[in-house]
MIDOSE-1310 file (N, C-alpha, C; in nm, 2 decimals, decimal comma, always signed):
residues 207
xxxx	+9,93/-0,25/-0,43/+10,08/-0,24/-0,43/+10,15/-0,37/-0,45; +10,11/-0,46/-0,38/+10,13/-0,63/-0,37/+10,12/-0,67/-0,52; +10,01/-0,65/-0,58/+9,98/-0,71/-0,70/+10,09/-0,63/-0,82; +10,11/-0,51/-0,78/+10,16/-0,45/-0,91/+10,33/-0,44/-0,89
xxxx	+10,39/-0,51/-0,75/+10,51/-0,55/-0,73/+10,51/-0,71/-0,79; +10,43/-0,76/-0,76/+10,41/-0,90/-0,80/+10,44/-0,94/-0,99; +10,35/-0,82/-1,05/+10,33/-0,82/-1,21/+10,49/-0,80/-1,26; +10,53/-0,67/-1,21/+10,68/-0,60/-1,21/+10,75/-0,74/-1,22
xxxx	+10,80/-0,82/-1,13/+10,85/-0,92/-1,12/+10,84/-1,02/-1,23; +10,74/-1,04/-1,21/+10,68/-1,16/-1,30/+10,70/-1,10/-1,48; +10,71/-0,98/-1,50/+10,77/-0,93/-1,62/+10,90/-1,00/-1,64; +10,99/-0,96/-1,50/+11,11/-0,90/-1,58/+11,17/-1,07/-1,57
xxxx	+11,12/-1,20/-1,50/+11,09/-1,33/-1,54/+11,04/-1,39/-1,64; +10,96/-1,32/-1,70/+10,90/-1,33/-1,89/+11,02/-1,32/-1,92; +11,05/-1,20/-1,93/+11,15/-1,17/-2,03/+11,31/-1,23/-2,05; +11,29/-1,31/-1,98/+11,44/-1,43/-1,93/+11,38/-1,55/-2,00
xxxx	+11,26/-1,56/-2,00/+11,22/-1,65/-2,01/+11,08/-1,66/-2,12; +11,14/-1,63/-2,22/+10,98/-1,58/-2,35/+10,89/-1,71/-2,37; +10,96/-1,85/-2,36/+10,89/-1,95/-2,38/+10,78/-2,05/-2,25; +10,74/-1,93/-2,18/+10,72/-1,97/-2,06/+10,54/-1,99/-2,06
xxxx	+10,46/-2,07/-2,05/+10,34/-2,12/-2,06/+10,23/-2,06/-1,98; +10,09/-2,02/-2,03/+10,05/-1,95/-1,93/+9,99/-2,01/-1,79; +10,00/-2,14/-1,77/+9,99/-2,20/-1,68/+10,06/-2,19/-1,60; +10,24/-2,18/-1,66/+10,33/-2,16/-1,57/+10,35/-2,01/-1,53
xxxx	+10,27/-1,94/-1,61/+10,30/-1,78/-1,59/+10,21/-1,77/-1,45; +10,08/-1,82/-1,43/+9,96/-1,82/-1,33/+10,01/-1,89/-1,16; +10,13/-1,99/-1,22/+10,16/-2,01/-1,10/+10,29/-1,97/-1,03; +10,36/-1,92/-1,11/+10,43/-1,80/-1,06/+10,43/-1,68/-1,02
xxxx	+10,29/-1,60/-1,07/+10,21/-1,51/-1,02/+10,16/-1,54/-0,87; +10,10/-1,66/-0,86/+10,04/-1,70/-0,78/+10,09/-1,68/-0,63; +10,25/-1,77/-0,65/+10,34/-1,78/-0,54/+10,43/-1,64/-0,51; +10,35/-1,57/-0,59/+10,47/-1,41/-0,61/+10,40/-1,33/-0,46
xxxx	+10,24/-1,40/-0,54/+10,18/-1,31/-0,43/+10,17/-1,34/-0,31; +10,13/-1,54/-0,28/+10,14/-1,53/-0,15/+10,29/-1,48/-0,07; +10,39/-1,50/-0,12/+10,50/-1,46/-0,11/+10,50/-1,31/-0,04; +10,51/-1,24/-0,13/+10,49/-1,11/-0,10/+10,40/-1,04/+0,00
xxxx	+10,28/-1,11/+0,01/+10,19/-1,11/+0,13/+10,25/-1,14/+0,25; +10,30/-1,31/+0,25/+10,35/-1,32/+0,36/+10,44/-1,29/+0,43; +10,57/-1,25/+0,30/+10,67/-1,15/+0,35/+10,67/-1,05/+0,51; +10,61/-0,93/+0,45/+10,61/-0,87/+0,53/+10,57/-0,90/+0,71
xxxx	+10,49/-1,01/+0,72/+10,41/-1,02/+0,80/+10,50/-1,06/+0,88; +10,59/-1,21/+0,84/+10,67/-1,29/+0,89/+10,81/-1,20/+0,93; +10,81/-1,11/+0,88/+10,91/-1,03/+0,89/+10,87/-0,97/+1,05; +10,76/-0,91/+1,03/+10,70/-0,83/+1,16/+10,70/-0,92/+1,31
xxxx	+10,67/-1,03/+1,27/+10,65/-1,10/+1,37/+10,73/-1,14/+1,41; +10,87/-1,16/+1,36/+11,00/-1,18/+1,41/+11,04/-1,08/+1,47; +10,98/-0,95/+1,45/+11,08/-0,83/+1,51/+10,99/-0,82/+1,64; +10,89/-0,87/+1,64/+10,79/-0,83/+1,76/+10,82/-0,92/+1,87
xxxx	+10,87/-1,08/+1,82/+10,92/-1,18/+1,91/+11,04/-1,16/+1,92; +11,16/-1,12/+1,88/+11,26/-1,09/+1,91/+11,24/-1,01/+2,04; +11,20/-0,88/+2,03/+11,16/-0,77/+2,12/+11,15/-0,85/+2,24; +11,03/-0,92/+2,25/+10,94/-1,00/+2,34/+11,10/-1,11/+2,42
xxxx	+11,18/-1,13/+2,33/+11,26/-1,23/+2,40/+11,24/-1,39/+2,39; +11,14/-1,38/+2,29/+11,08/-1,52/+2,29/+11,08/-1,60/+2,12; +11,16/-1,55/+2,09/+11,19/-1,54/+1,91/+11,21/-1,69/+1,89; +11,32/-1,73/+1,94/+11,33/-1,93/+1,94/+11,18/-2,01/+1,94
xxxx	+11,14/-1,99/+2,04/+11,01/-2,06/+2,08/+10,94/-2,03/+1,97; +10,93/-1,90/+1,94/+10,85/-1,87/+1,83/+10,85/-1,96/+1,69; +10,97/-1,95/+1,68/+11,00/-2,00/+1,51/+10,98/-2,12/+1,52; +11,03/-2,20/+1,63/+10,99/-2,37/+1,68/+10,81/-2,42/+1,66
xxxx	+10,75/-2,27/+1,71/+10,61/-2,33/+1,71/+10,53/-2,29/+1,57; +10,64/-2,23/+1,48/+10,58/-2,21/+1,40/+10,61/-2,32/+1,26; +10,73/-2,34/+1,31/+10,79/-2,46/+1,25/+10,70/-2,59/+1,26; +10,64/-2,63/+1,39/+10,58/-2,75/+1,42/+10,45/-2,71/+1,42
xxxx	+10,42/-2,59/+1,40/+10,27/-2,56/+1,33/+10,24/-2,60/+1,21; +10,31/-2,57/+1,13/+10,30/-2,56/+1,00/+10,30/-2,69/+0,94; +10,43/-2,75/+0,99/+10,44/-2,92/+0,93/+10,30/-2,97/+0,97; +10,22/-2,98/+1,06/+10,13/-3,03/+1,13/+10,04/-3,00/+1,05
xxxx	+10,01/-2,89/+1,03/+9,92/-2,78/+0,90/+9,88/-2,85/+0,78; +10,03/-2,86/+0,74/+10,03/-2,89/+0,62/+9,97/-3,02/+0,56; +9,99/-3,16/+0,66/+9,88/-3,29/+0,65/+9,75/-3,27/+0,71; +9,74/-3,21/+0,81/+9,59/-3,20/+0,89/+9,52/-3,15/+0,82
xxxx	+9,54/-2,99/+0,77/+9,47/-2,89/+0,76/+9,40/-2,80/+0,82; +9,26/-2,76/+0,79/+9,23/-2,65/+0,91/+9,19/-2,55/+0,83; +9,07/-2,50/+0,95/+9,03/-2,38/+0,89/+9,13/-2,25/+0,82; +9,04/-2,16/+0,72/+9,11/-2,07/+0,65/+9,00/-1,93/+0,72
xxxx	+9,09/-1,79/+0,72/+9,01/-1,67/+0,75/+9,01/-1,66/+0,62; +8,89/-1,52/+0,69/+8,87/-1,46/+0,48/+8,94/-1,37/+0,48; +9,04/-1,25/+0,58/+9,12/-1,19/+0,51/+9,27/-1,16/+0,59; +9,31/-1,15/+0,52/+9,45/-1,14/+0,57/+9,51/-1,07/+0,68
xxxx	+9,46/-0,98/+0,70/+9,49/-0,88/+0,85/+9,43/-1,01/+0,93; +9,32/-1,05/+0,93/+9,24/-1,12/+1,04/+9,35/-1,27/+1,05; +9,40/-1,27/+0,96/+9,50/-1,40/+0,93/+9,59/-1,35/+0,99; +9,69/-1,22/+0,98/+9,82/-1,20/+1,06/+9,76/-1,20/+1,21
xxxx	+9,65/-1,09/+1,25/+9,59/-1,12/+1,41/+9,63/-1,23/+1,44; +9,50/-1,33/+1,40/+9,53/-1,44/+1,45/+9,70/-1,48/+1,48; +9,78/-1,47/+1,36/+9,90/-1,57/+1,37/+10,02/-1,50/+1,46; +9,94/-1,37/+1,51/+9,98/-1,33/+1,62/+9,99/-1,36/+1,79
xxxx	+9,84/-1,38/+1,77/+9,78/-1,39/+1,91/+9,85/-1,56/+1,90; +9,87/-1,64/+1,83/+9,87/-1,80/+1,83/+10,05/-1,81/+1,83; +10,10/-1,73/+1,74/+10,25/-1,68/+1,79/+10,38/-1,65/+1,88; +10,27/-1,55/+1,92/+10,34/-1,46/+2,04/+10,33/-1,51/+2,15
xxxx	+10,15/-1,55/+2,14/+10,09/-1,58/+2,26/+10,16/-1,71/+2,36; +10,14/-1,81/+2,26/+10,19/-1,96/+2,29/+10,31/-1,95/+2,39; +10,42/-1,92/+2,27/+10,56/-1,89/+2,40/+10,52/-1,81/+2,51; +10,48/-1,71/+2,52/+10,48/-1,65/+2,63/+10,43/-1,71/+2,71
xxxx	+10,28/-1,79/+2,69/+10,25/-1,88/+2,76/+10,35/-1,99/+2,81; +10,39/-2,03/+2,73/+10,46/-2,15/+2,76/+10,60/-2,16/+2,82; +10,64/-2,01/+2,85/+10,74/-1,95/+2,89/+10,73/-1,97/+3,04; +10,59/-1,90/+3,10/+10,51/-1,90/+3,23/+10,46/-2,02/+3,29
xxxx	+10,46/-2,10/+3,23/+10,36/-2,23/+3,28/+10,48/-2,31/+3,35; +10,53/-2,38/+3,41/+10,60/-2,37/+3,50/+10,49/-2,54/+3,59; +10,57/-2,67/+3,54/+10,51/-2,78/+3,60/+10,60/-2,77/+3,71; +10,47/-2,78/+3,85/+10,59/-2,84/+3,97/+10,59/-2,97/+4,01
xxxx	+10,52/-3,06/+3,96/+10,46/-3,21/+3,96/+10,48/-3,24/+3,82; +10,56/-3,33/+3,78/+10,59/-3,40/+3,72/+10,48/-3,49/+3,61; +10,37/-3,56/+3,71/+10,26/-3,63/+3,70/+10,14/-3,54/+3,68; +10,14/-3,41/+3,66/+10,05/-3,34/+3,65/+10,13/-3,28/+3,51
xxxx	+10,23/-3,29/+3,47/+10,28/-3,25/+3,34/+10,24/-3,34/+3,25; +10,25/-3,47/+3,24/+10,25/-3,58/+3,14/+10,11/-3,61/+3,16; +10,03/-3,63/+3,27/+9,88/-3,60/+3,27/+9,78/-3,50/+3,17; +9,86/-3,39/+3,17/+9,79/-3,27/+3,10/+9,82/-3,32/+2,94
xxxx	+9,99/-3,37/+2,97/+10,01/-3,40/+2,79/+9,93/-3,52/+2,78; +9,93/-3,63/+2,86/+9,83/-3,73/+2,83/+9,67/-3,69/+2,77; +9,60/-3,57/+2,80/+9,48/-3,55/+2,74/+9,48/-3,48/+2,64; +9,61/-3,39/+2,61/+9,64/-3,28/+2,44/+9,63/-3,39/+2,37
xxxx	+9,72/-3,53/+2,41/+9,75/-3,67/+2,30/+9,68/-3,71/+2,26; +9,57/-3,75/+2,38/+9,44/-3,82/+2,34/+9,32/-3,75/+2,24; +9,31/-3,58/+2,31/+9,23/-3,46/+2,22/+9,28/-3,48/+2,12; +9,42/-3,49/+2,04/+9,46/-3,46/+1,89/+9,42/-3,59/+1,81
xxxx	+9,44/-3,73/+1,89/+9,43/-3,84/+1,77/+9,27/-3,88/+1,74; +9,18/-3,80/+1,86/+9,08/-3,82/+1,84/+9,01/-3,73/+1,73; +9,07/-3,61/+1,73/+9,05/-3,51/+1,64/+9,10/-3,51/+1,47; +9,23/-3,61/+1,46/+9,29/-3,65/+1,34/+9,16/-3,77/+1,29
xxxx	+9,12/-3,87/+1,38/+9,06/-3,96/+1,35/+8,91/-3,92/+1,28; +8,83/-3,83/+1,34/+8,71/-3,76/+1,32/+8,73/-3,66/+1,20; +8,87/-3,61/+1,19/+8,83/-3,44/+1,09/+8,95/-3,47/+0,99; +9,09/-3,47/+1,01/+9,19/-3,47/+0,89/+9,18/-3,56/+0,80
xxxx	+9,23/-3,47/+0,69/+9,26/-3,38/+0,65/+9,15/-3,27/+0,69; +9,14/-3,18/+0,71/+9,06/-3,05/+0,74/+9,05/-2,98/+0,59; +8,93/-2,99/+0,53/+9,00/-2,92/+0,35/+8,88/-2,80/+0,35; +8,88/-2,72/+0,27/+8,81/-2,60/+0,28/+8,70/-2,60/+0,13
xxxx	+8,60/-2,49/+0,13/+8,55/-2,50/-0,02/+8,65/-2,44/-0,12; +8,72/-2,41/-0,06/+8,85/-2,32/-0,21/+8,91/-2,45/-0,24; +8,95/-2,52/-0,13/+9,02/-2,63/-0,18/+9,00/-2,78/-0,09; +8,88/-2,83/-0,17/+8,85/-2,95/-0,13/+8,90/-3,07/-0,15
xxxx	+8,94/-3,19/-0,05/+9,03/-3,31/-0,10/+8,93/-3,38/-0,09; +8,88/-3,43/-0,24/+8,78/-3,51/-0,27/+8,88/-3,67/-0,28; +8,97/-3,70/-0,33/+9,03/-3,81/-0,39/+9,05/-3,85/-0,25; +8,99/-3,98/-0,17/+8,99/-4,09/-0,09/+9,16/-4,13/-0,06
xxxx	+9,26/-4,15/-0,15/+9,37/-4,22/-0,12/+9,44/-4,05/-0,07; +9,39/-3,97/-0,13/+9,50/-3,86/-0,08/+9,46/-3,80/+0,07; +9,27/-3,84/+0,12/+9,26/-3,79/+0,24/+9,35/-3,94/+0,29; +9,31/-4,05/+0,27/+9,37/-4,13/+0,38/+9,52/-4,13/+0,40
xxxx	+9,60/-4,08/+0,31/+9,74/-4,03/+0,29/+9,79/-3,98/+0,39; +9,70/-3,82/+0,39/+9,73/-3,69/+0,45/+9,64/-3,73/+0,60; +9,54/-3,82/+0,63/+9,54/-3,89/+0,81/+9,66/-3,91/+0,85; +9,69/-4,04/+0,78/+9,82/-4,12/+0,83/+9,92/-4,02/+0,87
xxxx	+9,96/-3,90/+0,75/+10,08/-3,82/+0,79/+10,03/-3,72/+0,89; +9,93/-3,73/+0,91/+9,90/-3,60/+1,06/+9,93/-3,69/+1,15; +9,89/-3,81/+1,14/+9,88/-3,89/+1,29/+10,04/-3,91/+1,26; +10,16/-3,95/+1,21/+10,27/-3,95/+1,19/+10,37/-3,80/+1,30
xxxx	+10,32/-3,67/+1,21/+10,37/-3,57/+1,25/+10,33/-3,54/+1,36; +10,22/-3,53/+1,41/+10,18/-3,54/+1,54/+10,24/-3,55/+1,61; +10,26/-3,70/+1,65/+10,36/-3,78/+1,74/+10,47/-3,75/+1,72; +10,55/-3,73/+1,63/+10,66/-3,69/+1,61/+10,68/-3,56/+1,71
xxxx	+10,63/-3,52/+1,65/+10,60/-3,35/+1,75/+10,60/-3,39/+1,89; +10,49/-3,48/+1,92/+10,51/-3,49/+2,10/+10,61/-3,53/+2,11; +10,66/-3,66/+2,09/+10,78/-3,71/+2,12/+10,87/-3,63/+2,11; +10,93/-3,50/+2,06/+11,02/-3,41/+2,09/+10,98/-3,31/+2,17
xxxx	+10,89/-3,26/+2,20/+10,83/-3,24/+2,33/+10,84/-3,32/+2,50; +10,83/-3,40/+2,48/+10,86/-3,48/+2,60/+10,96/-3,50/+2,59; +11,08/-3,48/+2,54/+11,21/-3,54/+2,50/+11,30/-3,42/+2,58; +11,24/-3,33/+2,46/+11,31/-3,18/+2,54/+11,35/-3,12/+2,64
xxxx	+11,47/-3,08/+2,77/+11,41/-3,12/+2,86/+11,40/-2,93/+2,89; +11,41/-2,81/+2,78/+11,38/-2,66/+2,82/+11,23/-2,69/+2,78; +11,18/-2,62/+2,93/+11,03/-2,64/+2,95/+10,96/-2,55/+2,87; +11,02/-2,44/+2,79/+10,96/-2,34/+2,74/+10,89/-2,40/+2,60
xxxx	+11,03/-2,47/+2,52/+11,04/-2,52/+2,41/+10,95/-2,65/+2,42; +10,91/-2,73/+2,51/+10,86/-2,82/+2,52/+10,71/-2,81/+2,54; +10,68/-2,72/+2,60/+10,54/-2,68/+2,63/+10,51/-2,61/+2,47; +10,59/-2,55/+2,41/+10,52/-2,47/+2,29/+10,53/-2,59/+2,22
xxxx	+10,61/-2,68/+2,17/+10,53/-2,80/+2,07/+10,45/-2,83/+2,10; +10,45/-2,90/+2,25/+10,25/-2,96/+2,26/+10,15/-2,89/+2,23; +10,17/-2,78/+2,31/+10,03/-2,72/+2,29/+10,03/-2,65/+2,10; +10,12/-2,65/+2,07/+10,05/-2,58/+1,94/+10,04/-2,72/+1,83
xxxx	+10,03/-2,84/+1,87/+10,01/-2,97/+1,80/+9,81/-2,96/+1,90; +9,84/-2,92/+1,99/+9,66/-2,87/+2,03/+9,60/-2,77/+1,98; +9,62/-2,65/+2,00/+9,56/-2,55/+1,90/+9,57/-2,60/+1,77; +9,67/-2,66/+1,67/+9,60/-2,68/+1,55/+9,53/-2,83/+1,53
xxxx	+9,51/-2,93/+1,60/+9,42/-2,98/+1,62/+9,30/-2,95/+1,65; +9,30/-2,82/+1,73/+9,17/-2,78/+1,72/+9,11/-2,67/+1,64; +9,18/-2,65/+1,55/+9,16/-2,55/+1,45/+9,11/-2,69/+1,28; +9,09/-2,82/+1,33/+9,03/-2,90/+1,18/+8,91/-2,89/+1,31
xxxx	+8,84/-2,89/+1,39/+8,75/-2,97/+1,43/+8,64/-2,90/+1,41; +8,55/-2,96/+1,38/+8,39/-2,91/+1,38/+8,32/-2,76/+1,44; +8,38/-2,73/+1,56/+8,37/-2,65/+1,66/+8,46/-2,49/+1,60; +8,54/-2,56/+1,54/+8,62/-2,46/+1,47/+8,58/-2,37/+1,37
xxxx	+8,55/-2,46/+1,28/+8,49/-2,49/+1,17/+8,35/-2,38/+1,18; +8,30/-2,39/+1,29/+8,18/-2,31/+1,32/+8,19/-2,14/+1,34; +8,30/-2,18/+1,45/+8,30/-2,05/+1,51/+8,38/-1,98/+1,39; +8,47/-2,01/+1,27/+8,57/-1,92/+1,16/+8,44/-1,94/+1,07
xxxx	+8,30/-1,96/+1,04/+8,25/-1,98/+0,93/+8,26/-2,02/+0,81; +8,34/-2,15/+0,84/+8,43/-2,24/+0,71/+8,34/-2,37/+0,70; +8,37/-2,42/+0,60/+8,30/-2,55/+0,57/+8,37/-2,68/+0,54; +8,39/-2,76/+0,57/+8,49/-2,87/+0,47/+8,41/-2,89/+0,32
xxxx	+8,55/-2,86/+0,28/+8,52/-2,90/+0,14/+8,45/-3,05/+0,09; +8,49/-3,09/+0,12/+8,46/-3,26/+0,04/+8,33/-3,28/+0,11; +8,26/-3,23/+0,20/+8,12/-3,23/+0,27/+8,05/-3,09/+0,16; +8,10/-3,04/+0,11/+7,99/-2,93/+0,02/+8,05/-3,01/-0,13
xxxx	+8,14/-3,04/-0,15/+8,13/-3,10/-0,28/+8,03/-3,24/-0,33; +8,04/-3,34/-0,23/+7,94/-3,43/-0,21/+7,81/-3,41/-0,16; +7,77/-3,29/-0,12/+7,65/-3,20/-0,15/+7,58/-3,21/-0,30; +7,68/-3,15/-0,32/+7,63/-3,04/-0,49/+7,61/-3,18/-0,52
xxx	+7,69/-3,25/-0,54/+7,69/-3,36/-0,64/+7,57/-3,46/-0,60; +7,55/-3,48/-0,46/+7,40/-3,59/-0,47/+7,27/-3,46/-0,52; +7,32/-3,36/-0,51/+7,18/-3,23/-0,56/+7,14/-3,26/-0,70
């Protein structure tokens, strides 16, 4: 149904457009689909956190997920339902969590952030970029690039975190700058049955 809404579209964009390349035809297909994939899902999950009461926190952690995502990297599932689950349970879950958690010592709050801080830079330093066999970052200046800007966003992230002073919103940046730090690491990597790319490409290639 995805695909043949996707084609529909992507027609009636030909036809606006007759001089249009098939390279450019492939990558507007492309984005038709993750689009339309994602659509719905993001849609759902809004109405599910809405419900829940926790819709803000939500968008915030998905917001500071993502940016983080997007330099780090990190494992991929292999199918899409297993992908919405997850971005459920990591979603919903987080605020709610973060909703309840409730520091009554001050020194046991910055303590706890003090070891997420230390877990992430240690985890950017050892694994980001996190790249996959679909899409491996072989080119050296673009992994060292994409470190610098995790270890950048990162911090950025905590420092609005600690800054913040609603505990709801402040506990879901940190911890979800932890969960996707621990979604590049080795341990991860194991348990989703993914591989880094640039470690199977420099495989093949000494083979």
């Amino acid at each position: 149904m995805i695909e043949k809404l996707a084609n529909k579209i992507l027609k009636k964009i030909q036809d606006k457009n007759p001089n249009m390349t098939e390279i450019q035809r492939d990558r507007i297909w492309f984005g038709l689909m993750i689009l339309l994939d994602e659509l719905p899902k993001t849609v759902g999950l809004c109405l599910i956190t809405w419900y829940l009461g926790v819709l803000k926190p939500t968008l915030i952690a998905f917001a500071s997920f993502a940016v983080y995502r997007m330099f780090s990297g990190g494992v991929h599932l292999k199918s899409s339902i297993a992908c919405f689950l997850m971005g459920i349970t990591v979603f919903i879950g987080l605020p709610i969590l973060s909703k309840y958690v409730i520091w009554n010592f001050q020194i046991l709050k910055y303590s706890m952030f003090l070891m997420i801080w230390i877990y992430n830079m240690i985890m950017i330093t050892l694994y980001a970029p996190g790249d996959t066999e679909a899409v491996p970052i072989i080119n050296q200046k673009q992994r060292k690039q994409q470190k610098i800007l995790s270890y950048v966003i990162m911090n950025l992230i905590f420092i609005f975190g600690i800054l913040i002073k609603d505990n709801t919103i402040s506990n879901t940046l940190i911890l979800s700058t932890f969960i996707q730090s621990f979604l590049i690491s080795r341990l991860a990597y194991k348990i989703f049955n993914n591989k880094y790319g640039h470690e199977v490409y420099t495989e093949e290639l000494i083979v």
